[in-house]
C-alpha positions, -999 to +999 in steps of 0.1 A: +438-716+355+426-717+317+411-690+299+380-701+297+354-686+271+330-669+298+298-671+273+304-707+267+292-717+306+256-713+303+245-724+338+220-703+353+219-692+393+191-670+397+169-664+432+147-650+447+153-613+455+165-605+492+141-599+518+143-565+528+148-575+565+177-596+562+210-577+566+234-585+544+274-591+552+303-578+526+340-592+529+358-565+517+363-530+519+379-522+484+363-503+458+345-535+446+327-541+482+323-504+493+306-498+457+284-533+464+278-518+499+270-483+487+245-497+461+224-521+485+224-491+512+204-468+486+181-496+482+174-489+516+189-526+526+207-528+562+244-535+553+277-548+574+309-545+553+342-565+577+377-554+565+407-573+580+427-544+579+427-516+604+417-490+578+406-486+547+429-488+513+453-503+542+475-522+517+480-490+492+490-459+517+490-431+493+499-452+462+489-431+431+471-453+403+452-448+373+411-448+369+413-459+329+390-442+308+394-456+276+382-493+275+345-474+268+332-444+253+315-427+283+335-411+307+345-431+338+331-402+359+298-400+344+298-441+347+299-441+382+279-412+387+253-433+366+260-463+390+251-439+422+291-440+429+307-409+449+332-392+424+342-365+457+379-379+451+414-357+443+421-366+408+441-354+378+432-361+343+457-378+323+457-359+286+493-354+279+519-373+291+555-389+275+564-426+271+599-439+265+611-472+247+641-488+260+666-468+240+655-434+255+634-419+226+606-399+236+568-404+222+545-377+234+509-389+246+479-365+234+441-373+237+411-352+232+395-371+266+413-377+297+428-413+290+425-421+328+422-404+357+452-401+385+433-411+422+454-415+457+451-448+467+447-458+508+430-439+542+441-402+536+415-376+534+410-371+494+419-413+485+393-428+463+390-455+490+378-430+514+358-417+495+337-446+487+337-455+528+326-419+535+294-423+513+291-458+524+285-445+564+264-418+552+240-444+538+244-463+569+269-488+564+285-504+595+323-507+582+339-531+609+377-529+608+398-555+620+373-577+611+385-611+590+349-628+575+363-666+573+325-677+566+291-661+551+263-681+568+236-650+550+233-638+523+265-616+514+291-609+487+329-617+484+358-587+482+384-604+496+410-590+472+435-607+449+446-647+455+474-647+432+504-628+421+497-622+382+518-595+381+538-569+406+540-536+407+571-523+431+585-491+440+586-460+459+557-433+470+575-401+474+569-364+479+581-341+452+580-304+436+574-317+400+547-309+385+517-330+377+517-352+349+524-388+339+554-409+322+558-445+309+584-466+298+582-499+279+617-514+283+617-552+293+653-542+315+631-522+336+597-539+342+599-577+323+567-581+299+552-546+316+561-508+322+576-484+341+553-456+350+560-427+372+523-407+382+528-371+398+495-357+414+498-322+437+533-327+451+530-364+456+545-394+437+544-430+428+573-446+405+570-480+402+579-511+380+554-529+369+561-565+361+547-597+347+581-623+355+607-627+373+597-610+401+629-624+424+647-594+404+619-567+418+653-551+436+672-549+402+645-539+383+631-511+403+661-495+406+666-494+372+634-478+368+643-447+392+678-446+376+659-439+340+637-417+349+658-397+368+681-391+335+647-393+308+628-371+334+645-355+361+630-369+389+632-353+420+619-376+453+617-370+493+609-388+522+608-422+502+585-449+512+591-487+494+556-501+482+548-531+465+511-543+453+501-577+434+476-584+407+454-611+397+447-617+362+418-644+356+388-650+337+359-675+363+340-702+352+314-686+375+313-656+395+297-672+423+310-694+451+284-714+470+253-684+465+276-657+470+287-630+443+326-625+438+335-592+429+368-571+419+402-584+424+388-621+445+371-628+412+403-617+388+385-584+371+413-570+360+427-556+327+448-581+321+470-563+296+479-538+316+465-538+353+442-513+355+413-529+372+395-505+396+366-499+370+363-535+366+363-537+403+333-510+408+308-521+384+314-557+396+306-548+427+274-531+418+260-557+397+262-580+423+242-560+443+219-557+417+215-593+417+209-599+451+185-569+450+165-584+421+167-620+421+187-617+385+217-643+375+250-622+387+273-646+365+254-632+332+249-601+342+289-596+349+296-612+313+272-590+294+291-560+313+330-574+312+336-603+297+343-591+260+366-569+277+385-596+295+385-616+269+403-594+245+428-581+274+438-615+276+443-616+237+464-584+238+483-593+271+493-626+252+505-604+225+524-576+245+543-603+267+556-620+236+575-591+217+607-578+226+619-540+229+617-534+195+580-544+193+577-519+221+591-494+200+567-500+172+536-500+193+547-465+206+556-452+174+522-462+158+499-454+190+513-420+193+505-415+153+474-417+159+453-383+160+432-393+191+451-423+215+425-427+237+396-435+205+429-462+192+432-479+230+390-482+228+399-497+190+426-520+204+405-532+237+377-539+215+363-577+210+373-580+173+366-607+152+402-613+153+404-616+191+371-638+189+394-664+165+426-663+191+407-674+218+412-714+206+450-705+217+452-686+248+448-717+269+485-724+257+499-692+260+485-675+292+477-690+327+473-675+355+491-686+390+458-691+408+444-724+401+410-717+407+388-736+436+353-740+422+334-760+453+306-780+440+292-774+471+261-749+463+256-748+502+297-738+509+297-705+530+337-705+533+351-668+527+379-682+507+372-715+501+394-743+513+371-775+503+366-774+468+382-793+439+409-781+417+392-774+379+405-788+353 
């Protein structure tokens, strides 16, 4: 798939705003569909939301992930209270924390704002997932598990998740006495063109390698990464648990397949730098709800609201999976200078004129695995589509 210049497609797929009767279907119960759902259910729209798994989060049980908070201004909390979004979710602020280059040196993280936010992942009580499902059925939602959506005759929106393996995050979830906090470690012998991160959040924990190659090593590699932070750290784990979660890393030539919205990870809203994509996932979600509520093109409405942000993820990922430890090093050193690290990561995910200018180049430096299916077929109601061309 090339990086394509989202702004540069300037076809336009606007219609007519849904009829209040006709219920609509979701595919997807991740944060991207249950926000779609919960937005169309305040509009007072009847909503159906089938999940292939028996629960839902099913694919993360307990994984611990981060809710980034940097990419804008505004706090991610008061975004998604904005966007009508349940916030009724454990989470721990991540202020201060430590990262580690591949030598072992220690560069302490300090921001004025949270940087991100620390959620549970999966069907326990206090998971983000469950919380979005909670507030879904108290609109009136009908969540259908066990449910695989292969085709979506009505109207409706795609969540089916991630098609690809852009990058894999493997590891352990864990119990613990440690106390909360988070740690990172930028070593290409531990997590190839990534990080090793290790999230503690009220006696739970996730430690996990987070890679962007040779993933036939995960084995190798992930041990390594509980070896070094059991000597940087002193990490302490019980009743271990193996987990291991893909990402998909893409920008679309549209958003839509047939007249259906994508949203989330099935589109490839990610941070492609880095993986943290559930805010992506959320406000994707809700703007193609909008859409279908209003009659308004979803496909500009998603690149007003992300597409300078992909964009320039791409720009930095291309960047970060080029240098070796030493670059690494640097980074850290000069990020951790800073007076405020959360106001430098908003500096550094911003659309510069310099990003604008790379953009020419990425097509030879980054590709994602998927190859993308674009059917020309404006009437296709496949799910995941299995008809379409290849584009070139």
């Amino acid at each position: 798939m090339k990086v394509i210049d989202a702004q540069a497609d300037t076809r336009t797929f606007t219609t007519d705003p849904l009829p209040v009767e006709e219920p609509l279907q979701i595919a997807g119960a991740g944060p991207a569909g249950l926000a779609a759902a919960i937005t169309l259910a305040r509009a007072g729209r009847t909503v159906i939301v089938h999940e292939a798994k028996p629960s839902v989060g099913y694919r993360f049980q307990g994984d611990l992930q981060g809710l980034e908070n940097w990419s804008h201004r505004q706090d991610v909390l008061e975004v998604l209270r904005g966007q009508g979004i349940t916030t009724e979710f454990a989470m721990f602020p991540g202020i201060n924390g430590t990262a580690f280059d591949a030598w072992g040196k220690a560069y302490k993280i300090q921001s004025k704002k949270p940087l991100f936010y620390t959620v549970e992942r999966g069907p326990g009580p206090d998971t983000l997932d469950t919380a979005l499902l909670n507030q879904a059925r108290e609109l009136g939602v009908e969540v259908r598990f066990n449910s695989r959506l292969r085709q979506l005759d009505g109207a409706g929106i795609l969540a089916a998740g991630p098609q690809a393996a852009d990058a894999m995050a493997v590891g352990f979830h864990f119990e613990t006495d440690m106390e909360n906090g988070f740690w990172v470690i930028c070593d290409n012998n531990l997590a190839p063109k990534g990080y090793a991160y290790l999230l503690i959040m009220n006696g739970i924990g996730t430690v996990k390698s987070c890679m962007f190659t040779d993933f036939k090593r995960q084995h190798v590699y992930v041990q390594r990464t509980v070896d070094a932070f059991e000597k940087q750290v002193g990490l302490r784990m019980r009743n271990l648990r193996p987990h291991g979660g893909v990402g998909n890393f893409r920008i679309p030539m549209s958003a839509l397949h047939g007249q259906h919205p994508v949203v989330g990870e099935q589109a490839g809203f990610q941070d492609t730098l880095w993986g943290f994509g559930m805010r992506h996932a959320i406000t994707s979600g809700v703007l193609a709800a909008q859409s279908l509520l209003n009659g308004n093109d979803y496909n500009q409405q998603w690149r007003s609201a992300l597409s300078k942000q992909l964009l320039a993820s791409v720009v930095n990922r291309v960047f970060y999976g080029h240098i070796p430890n030493w670059g690494y090093r640097w980074f850290l050193r000069y990020a951790t200078q800073q007076e405020d690290i959360r106001e430098f990561l908003h500096r550094f995910y911003a659309f510069s004129l310099f990003k604008r200018l790379s953009l020419p180049w990425l097509n030879r430096y980054y590709k994602s695995r998927y190859d993308e299916l674009y059917c020309k077929d404006e009437t296709c109601v496949c799910v995941q589509c299995r008809c379409g061309k290849t584009v070139t």
